[in-house]
Structures are given as C-alpha cells and as structure tokens.
PyMOL Python script that loads the backbone (N, CA, C, O; Angstrom):
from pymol import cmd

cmd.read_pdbstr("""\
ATOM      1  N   UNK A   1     149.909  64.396 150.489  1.00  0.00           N
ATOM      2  CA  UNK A   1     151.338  64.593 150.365  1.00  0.00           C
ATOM      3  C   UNK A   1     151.665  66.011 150.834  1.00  0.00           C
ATOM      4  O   UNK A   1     151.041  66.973 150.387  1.00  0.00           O
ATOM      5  N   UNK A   2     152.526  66.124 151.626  1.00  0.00           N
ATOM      6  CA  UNK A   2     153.125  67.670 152.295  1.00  0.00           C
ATOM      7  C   UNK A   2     153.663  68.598 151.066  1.00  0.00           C
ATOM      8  O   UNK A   2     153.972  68.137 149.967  1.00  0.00           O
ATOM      9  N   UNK A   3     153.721  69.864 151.391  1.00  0.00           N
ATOM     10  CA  UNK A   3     154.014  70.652 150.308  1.00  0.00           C
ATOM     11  C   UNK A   3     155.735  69.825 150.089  1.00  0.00           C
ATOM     12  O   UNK A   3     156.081  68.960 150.893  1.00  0.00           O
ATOM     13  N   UNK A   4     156.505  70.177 149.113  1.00  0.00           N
ATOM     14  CA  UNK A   4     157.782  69.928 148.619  1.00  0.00           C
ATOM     15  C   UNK A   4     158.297  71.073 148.168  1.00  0.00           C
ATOM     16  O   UNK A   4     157.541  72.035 148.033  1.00  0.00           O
ATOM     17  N   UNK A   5     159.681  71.187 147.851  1.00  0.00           N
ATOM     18  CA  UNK A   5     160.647  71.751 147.514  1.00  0.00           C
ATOM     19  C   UNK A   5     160.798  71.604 146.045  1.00  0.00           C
ATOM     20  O   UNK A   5     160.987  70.393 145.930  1.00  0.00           O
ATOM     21  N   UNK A   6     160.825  72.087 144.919  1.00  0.00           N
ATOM     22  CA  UNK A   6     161.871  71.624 143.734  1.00  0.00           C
ATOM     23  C   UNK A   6     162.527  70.747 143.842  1.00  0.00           C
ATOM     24  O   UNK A   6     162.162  69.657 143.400  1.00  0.00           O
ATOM     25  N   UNK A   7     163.651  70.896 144.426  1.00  0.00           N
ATOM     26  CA  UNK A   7     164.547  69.158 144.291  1.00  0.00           C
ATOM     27  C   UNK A   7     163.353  68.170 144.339  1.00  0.00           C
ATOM     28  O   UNK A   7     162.945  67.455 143.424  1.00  0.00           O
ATOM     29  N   UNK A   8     162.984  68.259 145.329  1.00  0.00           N
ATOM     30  CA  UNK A   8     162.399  67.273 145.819  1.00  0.00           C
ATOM     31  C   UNK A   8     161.298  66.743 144.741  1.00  0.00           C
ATOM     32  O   UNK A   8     161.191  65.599 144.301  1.00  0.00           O
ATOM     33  N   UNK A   9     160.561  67.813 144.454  1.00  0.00           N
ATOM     34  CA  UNK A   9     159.634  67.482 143.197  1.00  0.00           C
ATOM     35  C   UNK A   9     160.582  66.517 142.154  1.00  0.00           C
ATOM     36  O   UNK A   9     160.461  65.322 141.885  1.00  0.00           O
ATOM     37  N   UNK A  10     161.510  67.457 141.708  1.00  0.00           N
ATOM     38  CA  UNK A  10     162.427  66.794 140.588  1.00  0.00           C
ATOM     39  C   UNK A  10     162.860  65.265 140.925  1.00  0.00           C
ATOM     40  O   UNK A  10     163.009  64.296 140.182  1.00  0.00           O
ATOM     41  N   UNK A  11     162.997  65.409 142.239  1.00  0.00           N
ATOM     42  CA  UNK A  11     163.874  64.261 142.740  1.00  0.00           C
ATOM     43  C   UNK A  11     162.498  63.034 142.620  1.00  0.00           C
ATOM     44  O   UNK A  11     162.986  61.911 142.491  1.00  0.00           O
ATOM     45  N   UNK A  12     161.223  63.010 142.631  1.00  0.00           N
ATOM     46  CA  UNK A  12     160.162  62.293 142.501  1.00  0.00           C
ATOM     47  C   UNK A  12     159.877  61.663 140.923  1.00  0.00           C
ATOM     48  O   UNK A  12     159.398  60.587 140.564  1.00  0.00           O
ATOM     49  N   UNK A  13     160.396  62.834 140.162  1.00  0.00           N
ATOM     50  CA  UNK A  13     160.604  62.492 138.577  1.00  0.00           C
ATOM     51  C   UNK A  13     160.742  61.128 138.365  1.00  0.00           C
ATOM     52  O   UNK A  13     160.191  60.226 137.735  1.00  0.00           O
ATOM     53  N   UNK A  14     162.565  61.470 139.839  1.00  0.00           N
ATOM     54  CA  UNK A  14     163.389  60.590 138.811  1.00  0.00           C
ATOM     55  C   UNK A  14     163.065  59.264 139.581  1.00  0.00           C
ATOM     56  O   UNK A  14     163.315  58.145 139.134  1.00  0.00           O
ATOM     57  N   UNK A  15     162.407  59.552 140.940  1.00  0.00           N
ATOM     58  CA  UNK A  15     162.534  58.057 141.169  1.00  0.00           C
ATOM     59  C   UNK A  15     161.275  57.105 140.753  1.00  0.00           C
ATOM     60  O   UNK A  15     161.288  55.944 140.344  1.00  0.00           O
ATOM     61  N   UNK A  16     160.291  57.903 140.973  1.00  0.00           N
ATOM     62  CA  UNK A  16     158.769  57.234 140.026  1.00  0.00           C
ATOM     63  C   UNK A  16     158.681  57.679 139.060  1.00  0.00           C
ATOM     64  O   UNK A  16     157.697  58.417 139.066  1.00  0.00           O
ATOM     65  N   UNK A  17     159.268  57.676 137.940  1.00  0.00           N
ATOM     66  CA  UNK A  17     159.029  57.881 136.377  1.00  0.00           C
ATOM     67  C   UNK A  17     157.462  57.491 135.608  1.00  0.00           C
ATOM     68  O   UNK A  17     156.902  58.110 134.703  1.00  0.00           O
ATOM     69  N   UNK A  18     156.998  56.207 136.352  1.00  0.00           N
ATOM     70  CA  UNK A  18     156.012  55.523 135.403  1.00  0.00           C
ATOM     71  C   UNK A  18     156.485  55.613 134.182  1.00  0.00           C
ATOM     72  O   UNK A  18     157.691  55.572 133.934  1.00  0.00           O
ATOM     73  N   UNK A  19     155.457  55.761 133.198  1.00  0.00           N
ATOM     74  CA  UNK A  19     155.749  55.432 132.232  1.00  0.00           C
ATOM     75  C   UNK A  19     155.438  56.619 130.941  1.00  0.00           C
ATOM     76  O   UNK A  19     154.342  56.436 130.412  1.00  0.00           O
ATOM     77  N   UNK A  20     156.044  57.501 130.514  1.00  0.00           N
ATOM     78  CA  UNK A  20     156.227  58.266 129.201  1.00  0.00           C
ATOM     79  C   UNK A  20     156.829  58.004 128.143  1.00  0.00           C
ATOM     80  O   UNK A  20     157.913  57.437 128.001  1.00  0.00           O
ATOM     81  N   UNK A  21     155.936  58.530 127.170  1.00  0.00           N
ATOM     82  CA  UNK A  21     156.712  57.972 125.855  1.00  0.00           C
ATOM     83  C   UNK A  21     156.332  59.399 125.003  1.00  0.00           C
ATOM     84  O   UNK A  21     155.236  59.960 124.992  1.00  0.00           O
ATOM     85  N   UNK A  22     157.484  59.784 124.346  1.00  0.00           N
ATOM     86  CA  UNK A  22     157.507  61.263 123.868  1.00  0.00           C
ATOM     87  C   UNK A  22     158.195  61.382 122.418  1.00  0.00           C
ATOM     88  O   UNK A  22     159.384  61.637 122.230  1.00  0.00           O
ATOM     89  N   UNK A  23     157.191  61.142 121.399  1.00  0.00           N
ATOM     90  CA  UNK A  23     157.610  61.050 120.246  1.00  0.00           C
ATOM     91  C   UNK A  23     157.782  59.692 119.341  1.00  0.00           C
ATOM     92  O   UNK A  23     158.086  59.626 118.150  1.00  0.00           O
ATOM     93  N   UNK A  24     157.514  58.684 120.212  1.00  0.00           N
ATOM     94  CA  UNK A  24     157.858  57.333 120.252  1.00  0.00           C
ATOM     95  C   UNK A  24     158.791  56.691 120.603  1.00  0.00           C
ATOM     96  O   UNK A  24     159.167  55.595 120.187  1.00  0.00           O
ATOM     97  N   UNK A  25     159.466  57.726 121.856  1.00  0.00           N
ATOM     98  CA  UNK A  25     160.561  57.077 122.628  1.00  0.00           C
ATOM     99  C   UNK A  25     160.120  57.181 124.124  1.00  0.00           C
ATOM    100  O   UNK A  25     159.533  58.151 124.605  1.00  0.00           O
ATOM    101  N   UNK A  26     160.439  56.188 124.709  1.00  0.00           N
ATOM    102  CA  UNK A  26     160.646  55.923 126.022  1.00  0.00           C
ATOM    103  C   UNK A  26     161.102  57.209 126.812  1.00  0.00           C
ATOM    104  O   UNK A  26     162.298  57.431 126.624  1.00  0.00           O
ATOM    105  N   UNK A  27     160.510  58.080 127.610  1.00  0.00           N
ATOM    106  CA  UNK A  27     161.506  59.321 128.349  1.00  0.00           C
ATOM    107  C   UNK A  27     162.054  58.268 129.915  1.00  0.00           C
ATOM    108  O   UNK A  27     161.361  57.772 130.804  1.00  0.00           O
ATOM    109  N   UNK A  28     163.468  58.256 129.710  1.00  0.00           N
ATOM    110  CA  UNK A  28     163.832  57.868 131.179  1.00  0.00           C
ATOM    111  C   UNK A  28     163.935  58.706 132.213  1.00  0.00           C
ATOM    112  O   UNK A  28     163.320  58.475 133.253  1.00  0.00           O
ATOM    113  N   UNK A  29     164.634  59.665 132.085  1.00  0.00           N
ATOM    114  CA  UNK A  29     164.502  61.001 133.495  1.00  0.00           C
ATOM    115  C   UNK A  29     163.707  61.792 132.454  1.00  0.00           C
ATOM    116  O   UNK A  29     163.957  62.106 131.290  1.00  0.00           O
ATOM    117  N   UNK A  30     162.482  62.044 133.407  1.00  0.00           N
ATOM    118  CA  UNK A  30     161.418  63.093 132.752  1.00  0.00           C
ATOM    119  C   UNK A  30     162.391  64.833 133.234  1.00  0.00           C
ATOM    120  O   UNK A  30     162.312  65.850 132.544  1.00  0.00           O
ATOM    121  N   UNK A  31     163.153  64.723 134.440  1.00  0.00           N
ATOM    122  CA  UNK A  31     163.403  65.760 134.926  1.00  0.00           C
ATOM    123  C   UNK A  31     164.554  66.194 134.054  1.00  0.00           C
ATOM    124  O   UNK A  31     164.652  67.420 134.111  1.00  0.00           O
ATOM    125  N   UNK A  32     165.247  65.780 133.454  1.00  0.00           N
ATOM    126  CA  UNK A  32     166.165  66.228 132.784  1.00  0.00           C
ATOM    127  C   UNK A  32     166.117  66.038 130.808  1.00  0.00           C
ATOM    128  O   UNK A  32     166.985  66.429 130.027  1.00  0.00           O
ATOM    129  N   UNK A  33     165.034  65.445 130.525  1.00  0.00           N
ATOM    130  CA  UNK A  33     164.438  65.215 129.367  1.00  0.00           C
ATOM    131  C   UNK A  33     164.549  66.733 128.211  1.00  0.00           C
ATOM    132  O   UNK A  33     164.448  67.614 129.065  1.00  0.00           O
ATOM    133  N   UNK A  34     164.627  67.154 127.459  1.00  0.00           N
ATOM    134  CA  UNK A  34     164.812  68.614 126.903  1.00  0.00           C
ATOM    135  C   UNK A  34     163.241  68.731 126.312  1.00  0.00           C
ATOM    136  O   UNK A  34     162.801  69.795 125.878  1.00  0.00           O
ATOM    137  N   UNK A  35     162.606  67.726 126.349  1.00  0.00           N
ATOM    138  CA  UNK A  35     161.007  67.645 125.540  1.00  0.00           C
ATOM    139  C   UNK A  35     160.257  67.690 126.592  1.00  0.00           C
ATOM    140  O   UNK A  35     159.080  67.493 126.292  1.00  0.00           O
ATOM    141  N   UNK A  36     160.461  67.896 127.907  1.00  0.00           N
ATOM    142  CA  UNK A  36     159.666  68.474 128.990  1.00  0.00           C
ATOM    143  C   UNK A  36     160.602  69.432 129.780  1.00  0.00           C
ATOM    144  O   UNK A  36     160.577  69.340 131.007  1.00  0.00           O
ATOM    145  N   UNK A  37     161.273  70.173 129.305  1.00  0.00           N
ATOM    146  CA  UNK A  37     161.586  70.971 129.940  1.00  0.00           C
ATOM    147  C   UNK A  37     160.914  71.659 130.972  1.00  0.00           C
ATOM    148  O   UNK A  37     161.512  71.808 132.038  1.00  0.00           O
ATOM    149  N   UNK A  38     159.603  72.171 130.816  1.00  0.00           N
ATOM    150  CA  UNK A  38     158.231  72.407 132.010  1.00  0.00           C
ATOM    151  C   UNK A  38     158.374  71.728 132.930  1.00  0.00           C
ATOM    152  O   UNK A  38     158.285  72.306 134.014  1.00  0.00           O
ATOM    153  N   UNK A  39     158.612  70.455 132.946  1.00  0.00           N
ATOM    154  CA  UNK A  39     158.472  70.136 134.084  1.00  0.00           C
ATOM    155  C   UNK A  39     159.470  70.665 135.641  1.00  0.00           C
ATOM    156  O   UNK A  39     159.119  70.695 136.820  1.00  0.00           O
ATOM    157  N   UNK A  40     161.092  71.107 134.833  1.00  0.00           N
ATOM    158  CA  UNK A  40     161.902  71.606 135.575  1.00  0.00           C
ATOM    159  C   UNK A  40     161.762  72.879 135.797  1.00  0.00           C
ATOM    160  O   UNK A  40     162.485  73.351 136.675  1.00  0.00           O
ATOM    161  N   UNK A  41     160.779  73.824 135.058  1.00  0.00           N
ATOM    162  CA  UNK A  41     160.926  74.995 135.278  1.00  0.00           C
ATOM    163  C   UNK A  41     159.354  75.023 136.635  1.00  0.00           C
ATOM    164  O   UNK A  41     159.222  75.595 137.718  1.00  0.00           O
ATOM    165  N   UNK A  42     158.502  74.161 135.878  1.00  0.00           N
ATOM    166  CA  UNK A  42     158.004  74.359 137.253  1.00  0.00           C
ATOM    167  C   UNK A  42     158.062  73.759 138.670  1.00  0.00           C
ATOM    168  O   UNK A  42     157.232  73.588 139.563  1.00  0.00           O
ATOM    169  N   UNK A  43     159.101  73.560 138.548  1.00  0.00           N
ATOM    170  CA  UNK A  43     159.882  73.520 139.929  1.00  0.00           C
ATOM    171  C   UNK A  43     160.417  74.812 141.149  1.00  0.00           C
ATOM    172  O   UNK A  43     160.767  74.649 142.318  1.00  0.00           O
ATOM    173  N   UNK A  44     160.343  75.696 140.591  1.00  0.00           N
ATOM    174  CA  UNK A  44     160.145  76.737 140.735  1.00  0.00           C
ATOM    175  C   UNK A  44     158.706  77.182 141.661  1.00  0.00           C
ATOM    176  O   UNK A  44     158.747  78.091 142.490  1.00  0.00           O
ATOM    177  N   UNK A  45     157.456  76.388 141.370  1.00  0.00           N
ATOM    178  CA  UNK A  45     156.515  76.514 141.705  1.00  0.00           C
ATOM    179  C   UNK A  45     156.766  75.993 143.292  1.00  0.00           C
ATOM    180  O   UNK A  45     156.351  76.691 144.217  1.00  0.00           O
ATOM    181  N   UNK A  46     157.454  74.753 143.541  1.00  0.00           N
ATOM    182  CA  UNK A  46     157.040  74.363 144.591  1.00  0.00           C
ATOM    183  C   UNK A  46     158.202  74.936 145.336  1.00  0.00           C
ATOM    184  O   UNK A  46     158.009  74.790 146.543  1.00  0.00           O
ATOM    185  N   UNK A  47     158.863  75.283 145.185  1.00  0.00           N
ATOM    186  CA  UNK A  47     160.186  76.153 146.095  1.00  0.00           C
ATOM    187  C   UNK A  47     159.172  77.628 146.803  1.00  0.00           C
ATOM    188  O   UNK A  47     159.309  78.266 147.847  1.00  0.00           O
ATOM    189  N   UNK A  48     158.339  77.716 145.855  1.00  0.00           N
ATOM    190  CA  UNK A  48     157.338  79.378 146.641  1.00  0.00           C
ATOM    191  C   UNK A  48     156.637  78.991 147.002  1.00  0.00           C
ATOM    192  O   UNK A  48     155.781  79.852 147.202  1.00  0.00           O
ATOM    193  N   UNK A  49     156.163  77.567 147.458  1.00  0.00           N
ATOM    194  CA  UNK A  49     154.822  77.210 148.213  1.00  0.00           C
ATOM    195  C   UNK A  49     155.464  77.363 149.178  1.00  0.00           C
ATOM    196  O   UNK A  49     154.836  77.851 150.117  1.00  0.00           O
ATOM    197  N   UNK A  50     157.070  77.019 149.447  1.00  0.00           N
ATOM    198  CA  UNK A  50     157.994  77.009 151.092  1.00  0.00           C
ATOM    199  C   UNK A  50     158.004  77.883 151.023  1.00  0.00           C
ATOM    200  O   UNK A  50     158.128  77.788 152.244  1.00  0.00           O
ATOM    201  N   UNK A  51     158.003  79.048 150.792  1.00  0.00           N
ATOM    202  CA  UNK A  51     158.963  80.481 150.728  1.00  0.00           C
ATOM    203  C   UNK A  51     157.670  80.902 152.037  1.00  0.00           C
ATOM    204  O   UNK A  51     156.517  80.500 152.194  1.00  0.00           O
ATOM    205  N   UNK A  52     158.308  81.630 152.606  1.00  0.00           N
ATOM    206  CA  UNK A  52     157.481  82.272 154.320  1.00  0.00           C
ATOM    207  C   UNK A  52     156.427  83.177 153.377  1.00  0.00           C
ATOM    208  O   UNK A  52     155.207  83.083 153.510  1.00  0.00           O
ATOM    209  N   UNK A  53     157.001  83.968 152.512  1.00  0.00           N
ATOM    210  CA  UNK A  53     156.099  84.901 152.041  1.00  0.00           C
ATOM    211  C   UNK A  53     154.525  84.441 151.289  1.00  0.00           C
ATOM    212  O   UNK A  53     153.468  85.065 151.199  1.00  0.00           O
ATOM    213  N   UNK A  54     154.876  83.254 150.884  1.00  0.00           N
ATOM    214  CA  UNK A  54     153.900  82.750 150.046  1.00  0.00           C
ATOM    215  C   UNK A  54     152.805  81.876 150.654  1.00  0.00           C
ATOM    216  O   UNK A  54     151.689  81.760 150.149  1.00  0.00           O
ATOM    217  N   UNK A  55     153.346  81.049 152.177  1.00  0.00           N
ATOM    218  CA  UNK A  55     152.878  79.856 152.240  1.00  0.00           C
ATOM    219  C   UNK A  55     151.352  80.096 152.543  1.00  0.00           C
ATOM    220  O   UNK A  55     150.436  79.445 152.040  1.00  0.00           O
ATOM    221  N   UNK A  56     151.251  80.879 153.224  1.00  0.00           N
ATOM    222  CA  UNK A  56     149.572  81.319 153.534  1.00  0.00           C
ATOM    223  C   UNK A  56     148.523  81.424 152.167  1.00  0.00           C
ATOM    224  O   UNK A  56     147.302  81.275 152.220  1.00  0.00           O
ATOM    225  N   UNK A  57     149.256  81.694 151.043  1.00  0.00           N
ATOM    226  CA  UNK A  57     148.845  81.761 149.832  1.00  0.00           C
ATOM    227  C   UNK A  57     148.584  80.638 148.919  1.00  0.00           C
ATOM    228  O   UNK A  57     147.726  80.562 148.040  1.00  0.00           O
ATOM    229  N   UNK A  58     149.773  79.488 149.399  1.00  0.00           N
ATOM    230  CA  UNK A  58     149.799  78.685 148.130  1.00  0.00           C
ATOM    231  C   UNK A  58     149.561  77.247 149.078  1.00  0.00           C
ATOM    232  O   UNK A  58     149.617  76.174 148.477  1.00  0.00           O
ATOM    233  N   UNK A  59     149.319  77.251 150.442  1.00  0.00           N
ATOM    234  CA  UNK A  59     149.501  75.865 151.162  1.00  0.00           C
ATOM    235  C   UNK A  59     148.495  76.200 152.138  1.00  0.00           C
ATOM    236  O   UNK A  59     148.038  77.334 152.283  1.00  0.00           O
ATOM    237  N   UNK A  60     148.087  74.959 152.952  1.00  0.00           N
ATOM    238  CA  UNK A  60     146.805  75.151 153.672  1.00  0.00           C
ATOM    239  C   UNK A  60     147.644  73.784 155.044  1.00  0.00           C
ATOM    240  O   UNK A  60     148.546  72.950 155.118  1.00  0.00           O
ATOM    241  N   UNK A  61     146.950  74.168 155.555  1.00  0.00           N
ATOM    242  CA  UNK A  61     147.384  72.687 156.488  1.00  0.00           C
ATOM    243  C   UNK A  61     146.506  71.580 156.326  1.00  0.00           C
ATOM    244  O   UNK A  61     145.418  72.063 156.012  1.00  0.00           O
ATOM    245  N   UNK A  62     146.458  70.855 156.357  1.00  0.00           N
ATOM    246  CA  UNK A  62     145.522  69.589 155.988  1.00  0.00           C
ATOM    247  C   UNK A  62     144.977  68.994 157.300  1.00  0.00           C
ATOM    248  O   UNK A  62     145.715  68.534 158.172  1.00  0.00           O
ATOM    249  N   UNK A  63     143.787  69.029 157.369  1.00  0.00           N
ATOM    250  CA  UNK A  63     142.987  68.633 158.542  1.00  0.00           C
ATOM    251  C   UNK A  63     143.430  66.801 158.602  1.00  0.00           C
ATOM    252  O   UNK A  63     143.042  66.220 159.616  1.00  0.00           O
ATOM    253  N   UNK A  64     144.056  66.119 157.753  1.00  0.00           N
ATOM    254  CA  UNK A  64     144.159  64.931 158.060  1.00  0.00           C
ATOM    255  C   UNK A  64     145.831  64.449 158.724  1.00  0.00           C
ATOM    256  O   UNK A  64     146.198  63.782 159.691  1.00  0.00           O
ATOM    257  N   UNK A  65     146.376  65.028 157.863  1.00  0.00           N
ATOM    258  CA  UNK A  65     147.812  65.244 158.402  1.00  0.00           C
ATOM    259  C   UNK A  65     148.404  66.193 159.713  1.00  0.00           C
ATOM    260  O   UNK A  65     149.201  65.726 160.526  1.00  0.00           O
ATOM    261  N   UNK A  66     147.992  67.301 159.767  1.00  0.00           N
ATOM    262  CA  UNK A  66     148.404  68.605 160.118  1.00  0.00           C
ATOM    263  C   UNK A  66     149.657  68.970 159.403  1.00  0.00           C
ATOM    264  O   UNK A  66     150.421  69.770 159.943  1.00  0.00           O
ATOM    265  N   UNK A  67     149.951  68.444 158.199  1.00  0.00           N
ATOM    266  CA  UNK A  67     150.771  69.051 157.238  1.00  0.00           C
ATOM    267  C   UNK A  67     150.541  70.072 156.615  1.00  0.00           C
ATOM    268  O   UNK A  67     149.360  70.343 156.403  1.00  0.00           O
ATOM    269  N   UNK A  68     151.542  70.924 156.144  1.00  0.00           N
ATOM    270  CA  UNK A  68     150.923  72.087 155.093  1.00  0.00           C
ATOM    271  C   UNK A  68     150.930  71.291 153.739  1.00  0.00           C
ATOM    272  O   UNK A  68     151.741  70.378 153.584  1.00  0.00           O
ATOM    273  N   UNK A  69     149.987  71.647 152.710  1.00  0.00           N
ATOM    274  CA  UNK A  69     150.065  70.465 151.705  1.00  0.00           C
ATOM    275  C   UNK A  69     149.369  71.662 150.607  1.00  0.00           C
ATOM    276  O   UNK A  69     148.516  72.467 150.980  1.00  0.00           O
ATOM    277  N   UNK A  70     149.897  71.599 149.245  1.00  0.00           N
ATOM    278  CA  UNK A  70     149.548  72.635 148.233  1.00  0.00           C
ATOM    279  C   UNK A  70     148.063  72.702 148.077  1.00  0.00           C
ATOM    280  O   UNK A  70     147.172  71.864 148.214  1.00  0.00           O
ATOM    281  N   UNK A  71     148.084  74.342 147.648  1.00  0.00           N
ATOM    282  CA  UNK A  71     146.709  74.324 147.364  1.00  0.00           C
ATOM    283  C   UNK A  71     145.594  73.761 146.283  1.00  0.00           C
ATOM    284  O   UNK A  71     144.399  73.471 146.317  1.00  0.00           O
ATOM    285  N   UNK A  72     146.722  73.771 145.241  1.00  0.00           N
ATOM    286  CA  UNK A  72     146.236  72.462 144.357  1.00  0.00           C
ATOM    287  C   UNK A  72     145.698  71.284 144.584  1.00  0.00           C
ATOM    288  O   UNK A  72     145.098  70.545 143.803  1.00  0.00           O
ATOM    289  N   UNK A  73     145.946  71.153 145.694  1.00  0.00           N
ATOM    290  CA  UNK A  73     144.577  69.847 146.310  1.00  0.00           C
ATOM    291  C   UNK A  73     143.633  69.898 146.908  1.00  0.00           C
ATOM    292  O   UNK A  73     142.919  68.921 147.139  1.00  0.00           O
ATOM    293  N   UNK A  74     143.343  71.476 147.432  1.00  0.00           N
ATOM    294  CA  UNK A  74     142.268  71.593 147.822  1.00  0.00           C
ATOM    295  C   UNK A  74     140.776  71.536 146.587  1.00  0.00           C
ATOM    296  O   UNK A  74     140.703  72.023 145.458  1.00  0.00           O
ATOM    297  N   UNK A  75     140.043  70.972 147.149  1.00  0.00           N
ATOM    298  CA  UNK A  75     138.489  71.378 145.733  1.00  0.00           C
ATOM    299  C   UNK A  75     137.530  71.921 146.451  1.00  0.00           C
ATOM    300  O   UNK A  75     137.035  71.683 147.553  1.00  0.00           O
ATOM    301  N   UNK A  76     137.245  73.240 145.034  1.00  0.00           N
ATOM    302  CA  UNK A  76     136.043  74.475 145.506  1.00  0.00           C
ATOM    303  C   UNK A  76     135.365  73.610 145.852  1.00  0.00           C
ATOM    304  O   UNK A  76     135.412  72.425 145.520  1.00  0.00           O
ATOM    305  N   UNK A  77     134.325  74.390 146.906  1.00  0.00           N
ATOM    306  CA  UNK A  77     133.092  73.642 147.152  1.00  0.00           C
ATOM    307  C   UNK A  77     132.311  75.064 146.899  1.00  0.00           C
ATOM    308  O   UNK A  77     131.085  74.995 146.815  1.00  0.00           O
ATOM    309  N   UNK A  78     132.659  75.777 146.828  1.00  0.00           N
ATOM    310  CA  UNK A  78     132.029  77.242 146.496  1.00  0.00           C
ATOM    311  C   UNK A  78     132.332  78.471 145.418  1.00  0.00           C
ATOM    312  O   UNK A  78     133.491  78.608 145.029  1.00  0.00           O
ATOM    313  N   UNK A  79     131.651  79.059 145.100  1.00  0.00           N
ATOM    314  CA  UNK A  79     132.211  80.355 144.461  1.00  0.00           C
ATOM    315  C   UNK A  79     133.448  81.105 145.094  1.00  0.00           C
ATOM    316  O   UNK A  79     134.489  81.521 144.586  1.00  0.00           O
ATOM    317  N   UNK A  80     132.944  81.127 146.425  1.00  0.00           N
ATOM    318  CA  UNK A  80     134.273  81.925 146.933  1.00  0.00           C
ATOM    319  C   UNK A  80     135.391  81.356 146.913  1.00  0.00           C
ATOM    320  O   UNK A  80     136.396  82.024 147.156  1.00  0.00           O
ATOM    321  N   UNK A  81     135.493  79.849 146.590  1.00  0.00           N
ATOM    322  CA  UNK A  81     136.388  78.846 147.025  1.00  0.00           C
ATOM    323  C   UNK A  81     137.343  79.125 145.394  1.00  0.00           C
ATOM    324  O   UNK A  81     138.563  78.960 145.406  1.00  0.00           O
ATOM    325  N   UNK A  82     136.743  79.475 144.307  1.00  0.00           N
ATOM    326  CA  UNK A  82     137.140  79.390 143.685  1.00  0.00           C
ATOM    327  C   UNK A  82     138.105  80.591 143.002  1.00  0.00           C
ATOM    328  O   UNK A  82     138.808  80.611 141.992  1.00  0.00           O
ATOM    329  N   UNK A  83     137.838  81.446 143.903  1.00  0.00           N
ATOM    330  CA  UNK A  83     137.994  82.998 144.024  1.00  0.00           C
ATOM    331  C   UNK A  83     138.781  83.161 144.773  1.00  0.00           C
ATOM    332  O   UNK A  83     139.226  84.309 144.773  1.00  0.00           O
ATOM    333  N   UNK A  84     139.409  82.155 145.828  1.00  0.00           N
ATOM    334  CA  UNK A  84     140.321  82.647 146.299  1.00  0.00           C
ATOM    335  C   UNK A  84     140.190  83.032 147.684  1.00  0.00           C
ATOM    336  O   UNK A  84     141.112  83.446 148.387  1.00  0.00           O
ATOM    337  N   UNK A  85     138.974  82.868 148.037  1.00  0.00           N
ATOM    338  CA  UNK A  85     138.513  83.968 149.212  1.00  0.00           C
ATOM    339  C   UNK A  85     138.451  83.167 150.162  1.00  0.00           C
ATOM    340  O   UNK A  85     138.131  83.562 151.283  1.00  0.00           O
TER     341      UNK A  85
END
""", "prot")
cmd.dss("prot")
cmd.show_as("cartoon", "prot")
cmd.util.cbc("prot")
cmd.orient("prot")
C-alpha cells in the first residue's frame, strides 16, 4: 500500500471498519469514536510521511510497486536495519 495522507488514513477507518467492539459496544466510525481517539491523532503520522522534509526518513520506495510506501513495512534483516542506518 503507498504511503497516505491523514484523511486518507481516516477516510480507510471509515470505509473498512471490520469489526470493533469497545466496552461491549459495537464502534461504528472508529475515526470519530472518543474511545479511540489515537487513532485520529495519529493521523498526523501519515501527513509527515508526505511532508518533502520527512519522506526520505519515514518512506522508502518499494521495489515491487515503485511506490513510496511507509517505513513501517519495511522488516530488519539486520542490526543496522534496526538502527536506522
């Protein structure tokens, strides 16, 4: 999956919900829910994977796509990998 935007994250909330249940209720929009609030704040996260300043930092291009796609999907295969380096 290509890096995203906030909305866009949010906007994934609302259209694949699956299935949460939070307290013993059903959550219908996880994105606007007040018992996951986290989830909207880290939205935030994926707005700085776009940001020019960041992308070298937080996105990689993906040898299968040639998309830029978060770094959160990459997996160490090394010490250095895990370091950042």
């Amino acid at each position: 999956m290509p890096a995203r935007s906030g909305i866009q994250y949010l906007q994934g909330l609302r259209e694949r919900p699956g299935e949460v249940w939070l307290s013993g209720q059903r959550v219908a929009d996880l994105a606007s829910h007040p018992g996951l609030s986290c989830c909207t704040r880290s939205a935030a996260l994926y707005d700085m994977q776009l940001d020019p300043e960041h992308l070298g930092e937080m996105t990689h291009r993906s040898t299968r796509s040639d998309q830029r796609v978060g770094m959160s999907f990459v997996t160490p295969q090394t010490q250095q990998d895990l370091e950042g380096g």
